[in-house]
Structure formats: C-alpha cells, structure tokens
C-alpha positions, 0 to 999 in steps of 0.5 A: 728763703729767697725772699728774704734776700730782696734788698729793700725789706725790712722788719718791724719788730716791737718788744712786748715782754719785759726782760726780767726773768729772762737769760742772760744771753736774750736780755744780750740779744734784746740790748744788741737789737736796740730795745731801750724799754718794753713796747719800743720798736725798731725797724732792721733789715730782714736776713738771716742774722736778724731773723736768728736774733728773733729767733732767740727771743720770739717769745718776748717780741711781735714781728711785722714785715715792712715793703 
C-alpha cells in the first residue's frame, strides 16, 4: 500500500464493457470517473479512492500504471 501513496503515479484506465445491464449504482461509479463511451480512456491519480471505484467495476474496465 505504501506505493500507491507516491505522489507522481497515475492510473490509465480504459472502459472496455458497455454499461448496459449493469447496476445502477457502477453506470454512477463509471459516469463519475469520466467515461463518455466504451473504449475511452481516462488517466487519474492512484490512491485509494480510485482504486475503490476500480474496484466496484473491475469487470467492465482494464487497468495500466503509469510513472
């Protein structure tokens, strides 16, 4: 866990399943992250609430670490 605190990371994540069929409350966690359509990227900072968001809805998007 301490890695994740460094300063300078960041996460490139990119939705790869569409929200149809999905809860409610992940098509809420998707939109909050910034997704406008499937297979869009966004780049945001790696701690822990972003990585609770990811893990809400690890089935519909891939996950890189960036330096």
């Amino acid at each position: 866990m301490a890695a994740n605190k460094e300063s300078g990371k960041k996460l490139k994540i990119t939705l790869v399943k569409s929200t149809i069929g999905a809860v409610p409350k992940q098509v809420a966690t998707v939109k909050s992250m910034g997704f406008k359509k499937l297979n869009s990227s966004v780049e945001l900072p790696d701690n822990s609430a972003t990585r609770g968001q990811i893990q809400q809805i690890r089935h519909l998007v891939k996950v890189e670490e960036l330096n």
